[in-house]
C-alpha positions as semicolon CSV with decimal commas, in nm:
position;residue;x (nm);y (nm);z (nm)
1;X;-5,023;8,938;3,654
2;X;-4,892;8,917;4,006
3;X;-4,774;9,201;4,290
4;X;-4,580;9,030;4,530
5;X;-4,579;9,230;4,851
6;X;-4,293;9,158;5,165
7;X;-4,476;9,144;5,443
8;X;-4,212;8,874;5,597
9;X;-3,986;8,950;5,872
10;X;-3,907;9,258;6,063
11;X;-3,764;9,473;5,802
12;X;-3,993;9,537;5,547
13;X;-4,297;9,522;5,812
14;X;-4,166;9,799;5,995
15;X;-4,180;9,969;5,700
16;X;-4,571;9,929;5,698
17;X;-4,555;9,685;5,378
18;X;-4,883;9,516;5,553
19;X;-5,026;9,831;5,506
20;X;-4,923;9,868;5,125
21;X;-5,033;9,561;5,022
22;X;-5,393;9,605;5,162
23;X;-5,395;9,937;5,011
24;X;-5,306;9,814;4,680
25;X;-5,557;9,475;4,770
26;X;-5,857;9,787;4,797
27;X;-5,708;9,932;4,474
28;X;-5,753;9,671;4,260
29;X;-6,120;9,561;4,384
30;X;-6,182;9,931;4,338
31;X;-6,059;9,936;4,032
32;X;-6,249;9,631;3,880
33;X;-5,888;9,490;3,809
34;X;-5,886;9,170;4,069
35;X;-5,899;8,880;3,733
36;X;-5,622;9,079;3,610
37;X;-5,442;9,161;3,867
38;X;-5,370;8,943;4,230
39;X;-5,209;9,136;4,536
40;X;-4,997;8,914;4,724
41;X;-4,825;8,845;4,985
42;X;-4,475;8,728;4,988
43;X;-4,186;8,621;5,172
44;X;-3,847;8,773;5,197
45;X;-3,676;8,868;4,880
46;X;-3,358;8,900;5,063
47;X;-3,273;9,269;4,999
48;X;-3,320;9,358;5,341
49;X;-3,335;9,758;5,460
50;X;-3,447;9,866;5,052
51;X;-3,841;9,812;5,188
52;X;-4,099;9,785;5,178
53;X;-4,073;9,576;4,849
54;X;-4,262;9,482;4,583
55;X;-4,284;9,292;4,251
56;X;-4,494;9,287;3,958
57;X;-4,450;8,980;3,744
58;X;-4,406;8,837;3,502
59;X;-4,279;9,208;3,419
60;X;-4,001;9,123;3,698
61;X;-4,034;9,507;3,774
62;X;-3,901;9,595;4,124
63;X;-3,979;9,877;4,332
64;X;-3,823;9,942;4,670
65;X;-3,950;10,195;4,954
66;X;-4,249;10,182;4,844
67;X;-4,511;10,422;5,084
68;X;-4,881;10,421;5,117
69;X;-4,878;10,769;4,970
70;X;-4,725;10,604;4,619
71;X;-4,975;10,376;4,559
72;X;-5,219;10,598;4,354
73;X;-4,902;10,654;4,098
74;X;-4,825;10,292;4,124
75;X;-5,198;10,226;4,062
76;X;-5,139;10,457;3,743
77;X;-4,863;10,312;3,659
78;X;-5,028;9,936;3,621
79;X;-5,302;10,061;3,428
80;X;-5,083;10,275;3,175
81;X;-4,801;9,958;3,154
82;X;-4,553;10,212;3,240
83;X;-4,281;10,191;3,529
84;X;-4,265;10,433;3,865
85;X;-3,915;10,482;3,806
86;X;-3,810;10,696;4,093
87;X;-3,954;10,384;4,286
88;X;-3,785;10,112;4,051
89;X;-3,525;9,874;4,249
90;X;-3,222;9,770;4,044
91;X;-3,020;9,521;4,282
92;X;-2,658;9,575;4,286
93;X;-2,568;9,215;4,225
94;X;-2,782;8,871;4,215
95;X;-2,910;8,712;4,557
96;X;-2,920;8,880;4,877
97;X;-2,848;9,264;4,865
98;X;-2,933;9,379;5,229
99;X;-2,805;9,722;5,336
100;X;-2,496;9,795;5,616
101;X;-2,682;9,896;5,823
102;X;-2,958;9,574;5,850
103;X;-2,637;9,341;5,831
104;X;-2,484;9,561;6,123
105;X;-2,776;9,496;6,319
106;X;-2,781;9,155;6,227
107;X;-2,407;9,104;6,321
108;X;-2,491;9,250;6,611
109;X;-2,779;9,041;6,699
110;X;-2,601;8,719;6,656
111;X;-2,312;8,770;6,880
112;X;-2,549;8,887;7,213
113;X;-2,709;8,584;7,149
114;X;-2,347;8,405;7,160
């Protein structure tokens, strides 16, 4: 099993994901779960302004705004084979779901720099 961890860009980083995923990284070692379970980092899963995100596979569970404080339940959670579901991401539509407000920002991003 995998947790995939964005740590890419500005979005999800400002978010602390960096700080997530290590927490989960100490978790697991703690834990005695690293041959079952790898922490990882990952690049951007295009739903922008939902971070931090992260996703356990092959379970294809996503879970969006994830903190450092909700990694003991998500910890729980992995050993039980249940889902956090007040943390669980449904996208509302395939391929990139970024919010208004990140696209905003984007938009207005592109047109200072012409």
């Amino acid at each position: 099993r995998q947790l995939f961890v964005c740590t890419y860009g500005a979005w999800c980083r400002l978010d602390a994901s960096d700080e997530v995923r290590a927490l989960l990284k100490d978790r697991v070692h703690e834990a005695g779960l690293q041959k079952d379970l790898r922490v990882t980092k990952s690049g951007c899963f295009g739903q922008c302004g939902h971070g931090p995100m992260i996703v356990l596979w092959p379970e294809n569970v996503w879970y969006h705004k994830v903190r450092v404080e909700d990694v003991p339940e998500i910890m729980a959670s992995l050993r039980s084979g249940t889902v956090v579901e007040r943390l669980r991401y449904r996208a509302a539509g395939p391929g990139s779901n970024k919010t208004p407000e990140v696209k905003a920002k984007e938009a207005k991003e592109a047109a200072e720099r012409g």
